[in-house]
N, C-alpha and C positions, 0 to 999 in steps of 0.2 A: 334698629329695626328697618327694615329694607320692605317698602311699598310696590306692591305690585302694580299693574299696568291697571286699567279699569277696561273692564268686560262687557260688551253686548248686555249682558245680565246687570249690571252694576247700572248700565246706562236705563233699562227698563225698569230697574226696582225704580229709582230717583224720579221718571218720568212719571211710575207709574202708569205703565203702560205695558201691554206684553212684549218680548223679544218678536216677534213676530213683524210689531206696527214698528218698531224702533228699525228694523230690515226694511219695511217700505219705505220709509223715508228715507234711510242712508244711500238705498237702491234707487228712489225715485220711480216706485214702482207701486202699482195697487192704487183706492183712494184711500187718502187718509183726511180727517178734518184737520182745517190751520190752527186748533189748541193744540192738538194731540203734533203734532210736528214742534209747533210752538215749544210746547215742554221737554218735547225730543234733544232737538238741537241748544237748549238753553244747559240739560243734563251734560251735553258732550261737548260744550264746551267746558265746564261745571269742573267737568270730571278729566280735562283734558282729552280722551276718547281716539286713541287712532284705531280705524277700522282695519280686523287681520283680513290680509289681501289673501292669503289662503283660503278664509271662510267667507268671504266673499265672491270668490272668485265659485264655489260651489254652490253657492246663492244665484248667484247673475250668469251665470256659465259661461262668465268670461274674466280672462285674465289683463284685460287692460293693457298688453301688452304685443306689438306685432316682429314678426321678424322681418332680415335682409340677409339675403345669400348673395356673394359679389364675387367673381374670379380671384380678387386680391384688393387688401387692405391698404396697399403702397399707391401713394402718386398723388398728385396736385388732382388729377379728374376723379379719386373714387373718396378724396377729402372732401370734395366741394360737393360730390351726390348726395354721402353722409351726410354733411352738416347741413343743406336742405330739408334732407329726409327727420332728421333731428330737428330742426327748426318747427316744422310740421308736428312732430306727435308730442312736441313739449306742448304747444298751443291747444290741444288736444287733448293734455293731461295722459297720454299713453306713453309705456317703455320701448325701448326699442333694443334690439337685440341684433346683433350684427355677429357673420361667420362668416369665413372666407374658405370658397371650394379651392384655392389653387390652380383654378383651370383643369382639375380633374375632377372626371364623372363619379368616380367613383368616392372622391370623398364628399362631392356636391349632392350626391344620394344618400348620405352620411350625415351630412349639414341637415336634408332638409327631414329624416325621422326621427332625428332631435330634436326637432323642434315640431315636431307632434304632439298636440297636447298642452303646451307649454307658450303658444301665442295664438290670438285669435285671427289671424290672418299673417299670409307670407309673400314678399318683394322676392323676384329672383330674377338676377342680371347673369348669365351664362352662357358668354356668346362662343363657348367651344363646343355646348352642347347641341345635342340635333332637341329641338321645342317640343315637337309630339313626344319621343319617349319623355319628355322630362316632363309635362305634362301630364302624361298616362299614369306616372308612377305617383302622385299624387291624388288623395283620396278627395272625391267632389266636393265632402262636405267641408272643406277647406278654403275659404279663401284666397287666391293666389293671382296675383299680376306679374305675367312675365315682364323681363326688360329683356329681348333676346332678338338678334337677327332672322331669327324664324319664326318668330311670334306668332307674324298676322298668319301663319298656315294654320293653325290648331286654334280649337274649340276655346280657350281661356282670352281675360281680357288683358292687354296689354299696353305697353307701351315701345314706340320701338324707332331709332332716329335716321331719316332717309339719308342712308349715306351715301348710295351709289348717286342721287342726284347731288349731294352735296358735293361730293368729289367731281362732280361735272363742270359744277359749277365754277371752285377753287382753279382746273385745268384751263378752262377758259379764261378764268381772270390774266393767268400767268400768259397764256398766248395771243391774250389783247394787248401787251405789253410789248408787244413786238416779239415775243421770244419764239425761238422753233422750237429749239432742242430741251425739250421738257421731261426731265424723269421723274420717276414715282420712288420714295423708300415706302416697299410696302410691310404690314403690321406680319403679323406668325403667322403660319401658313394652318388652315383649320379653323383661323378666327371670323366668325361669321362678318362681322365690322370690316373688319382687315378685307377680307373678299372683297364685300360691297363696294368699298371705296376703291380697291385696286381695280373693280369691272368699270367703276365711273369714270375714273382715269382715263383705262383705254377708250370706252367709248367717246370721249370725248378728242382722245388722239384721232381715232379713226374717222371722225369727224372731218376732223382740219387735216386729213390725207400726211399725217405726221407717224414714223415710225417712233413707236414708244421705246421706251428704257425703264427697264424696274431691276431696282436692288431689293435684296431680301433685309427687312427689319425685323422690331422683337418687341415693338410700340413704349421701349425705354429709351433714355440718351446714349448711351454707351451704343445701340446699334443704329442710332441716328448718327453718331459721329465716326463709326467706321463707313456707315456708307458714302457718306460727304468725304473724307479723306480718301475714297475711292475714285469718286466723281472728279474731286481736285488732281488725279493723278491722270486722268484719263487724255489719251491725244488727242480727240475731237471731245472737250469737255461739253456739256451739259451745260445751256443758259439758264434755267431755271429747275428750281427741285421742291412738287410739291410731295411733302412728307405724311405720311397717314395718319400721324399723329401730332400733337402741338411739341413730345418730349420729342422723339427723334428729329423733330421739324429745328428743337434745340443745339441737340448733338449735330446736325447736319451745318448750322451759323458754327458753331466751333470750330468743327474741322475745317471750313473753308478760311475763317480767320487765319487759324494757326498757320495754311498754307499760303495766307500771301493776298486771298480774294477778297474781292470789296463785295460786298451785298446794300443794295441789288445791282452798283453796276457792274460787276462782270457775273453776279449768279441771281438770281431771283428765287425767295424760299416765300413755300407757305407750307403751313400745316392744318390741322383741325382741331376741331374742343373750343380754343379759349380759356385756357385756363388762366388763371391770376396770374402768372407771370408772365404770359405772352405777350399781355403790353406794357413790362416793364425792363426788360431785355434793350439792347441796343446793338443794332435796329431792330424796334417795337417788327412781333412777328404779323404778318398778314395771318390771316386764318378763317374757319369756319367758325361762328360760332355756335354753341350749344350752348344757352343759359343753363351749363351743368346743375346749379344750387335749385333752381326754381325747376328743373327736372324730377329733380331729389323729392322736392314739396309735392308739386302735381302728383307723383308717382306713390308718394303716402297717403295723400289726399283719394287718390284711386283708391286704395287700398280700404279706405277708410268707411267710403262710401259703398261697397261692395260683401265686408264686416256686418253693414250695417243692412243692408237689403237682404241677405238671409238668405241666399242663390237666387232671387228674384230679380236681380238686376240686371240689363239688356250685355252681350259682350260684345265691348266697342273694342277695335281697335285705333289708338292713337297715335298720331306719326309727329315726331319732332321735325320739322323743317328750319336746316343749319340757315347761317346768313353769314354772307361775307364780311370780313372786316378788311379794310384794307390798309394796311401799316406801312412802313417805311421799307420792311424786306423785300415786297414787290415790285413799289415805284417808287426812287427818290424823290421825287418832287411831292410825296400824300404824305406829310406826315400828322395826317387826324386819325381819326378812330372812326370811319364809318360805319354806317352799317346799323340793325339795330336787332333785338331781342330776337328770338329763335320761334317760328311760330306752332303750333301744338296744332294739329288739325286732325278731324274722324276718317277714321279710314273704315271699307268694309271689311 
């Protein structure tokens, strides 16, 4: 004889109470008196009782569940957003649902009508998209925090990480070091990030009356490391290369090893992010960092608090401000880990 699950109905007869009072309490919703729960919850343990998340979810008009739309699934920086953002809706008892646009609009417009219906609120990290349409294409009564380099232009709340100044910052470091000849390997051309950081760059060349050098990257190792076996080739080589990202910042120490270069004394690299391997590399990488994980949190925690206001909450936008770390690829003589956590600040 094969026992079935016990029922709503099963949990009510037992309580004696109607289906009704047995929904308020499970829901946490209505008053109910503390017998009448009392007996509820005594029943469903009683009976064992897992509540259907389908009939619940037409009860409460919510599925407990939010999504994440991210360019791509790969790489030490969109593991460590994840397992923030993960970290966050476990403590919260919500699901999370993660898809990847590929960096195109048109399956990230795909991504996000699937998941119509299907979570009560949506993360969307998109930085090849332009913010307003992707924005517009989104029905209001939706939930939705961009992560996007065009955020703070459009009506939604966001989150979004000051790169152009981070990368000003990064350039300076490298030309307080005494270095002149500073290039940039900059990320895919289109990437809003990529941009950002590539205008900090220069302004910060333009600054210090320095002609710039940019190599084209692809913000993985492999176009971090042709660009550095570029730079190694070069007849008036390049003293310093900050890279726009911590992987290519990667591939950029490889290639110059393979050829022969000491880092930092004859090249000086930094990159951005921080991700977990940056400081465990040798020589440990200089870099921006981004507390990527605690990103990931704050950025579900938005999410959450925004869910729950009901479109009545103010639309802030937030700015992650990087911090330098300074490792041993910059200056031989630092080898600590300065620097500290990445600060989150209101923007208008």
């Amino acid at each position: 004889m094969v026992l079935r699950p016990a029922t709503i109905k099963d949990v009510a007869a037992r309580a004696g109470v109607s289906v009704a009072s047995v929904s308020r309490v499970l829901n946490a919703q209505g008053v109910v008196g503390e017998d009448v729960r009392a007996r509820v919850m005594e029943a469903v343990e009683t009976l064992s009782y897992v509540p259907h998340s389908g009939a619940r979810s037409l009860i409460t008009r919510k599925t407990d569940t939010v999504g994440v739309i991210l360019p791509d699934l790969f790489g030490e920086f969109f593991s460590e957003l994840i397992r923030g953002m993960d970290l966050a809706a476990r403590e919260k008892r919500l699901h999370l649902i993660v898809s990847s646009s590929h960096d195109d609009a048109e399956e990230a417009s795909f991504a996000i009508k699937s998941m119509r219906g299907r979570v009560d609120g949506l993360i969307i990290l998109s930085p090849h998209l332009d913010a307003a349409a992707l924005a517009a294409s989104m029905p209001r009564s939706l939930p939705v925090l961009l992560m996007n380099g065009g955020a703070r232009d459009v009506d939604r709340p966001s989150i979004t990480v000051d790169n152009h100044g981070g990368a000003e910052v990064m350039t300076r470091h490298l030309l307080a070091q005494g270095r002149r000849r500073v290039a940039h390997v900059a990320g895919p051309v289109g990437n809003l990030e990529a941009e950002a950081r590539r205008a900090g760059y220069l302004a910060a060349m333009a600054e210090a009356g320095i002609e710039p050098v940019v190599l084209d990257g692809d913000f993985d190792q492999a176009s971090g490391f042709r660009a550095g076996a570029a730079i190694a080739a070069m007849d008036i080589r390049p003293d310093a290369v900050f890279a726009g990202n911590d992987m290519m910042a990667l591939g950029v120490l490889l290639a110059l090893q393979e050829a022969g270069l000491r880092c930092p004394e004859d090249v000086a690299v930094g990159g951005f992010d921080d991700v977990p391997i940056a400081s465990l590399v040798r020589p440990a990488l200089t870099t921006m960092r981004i507390d990527i994980a605690e990103t990931g949190r704050r950025a579900l925690e938005r999410l959450v608090s925004l869910i729950d206001a009901a479109g009545e909450a103010p639309i802030n936008h937030e700015i992650v401000r990087p911090t330098l770390v300074a490792r041993q690829s910059s200056n031989s003589s630092n080898s600590g880990n300065s620097g500290s956590k990445s600060a989150l600040a209101q923007g208008g």
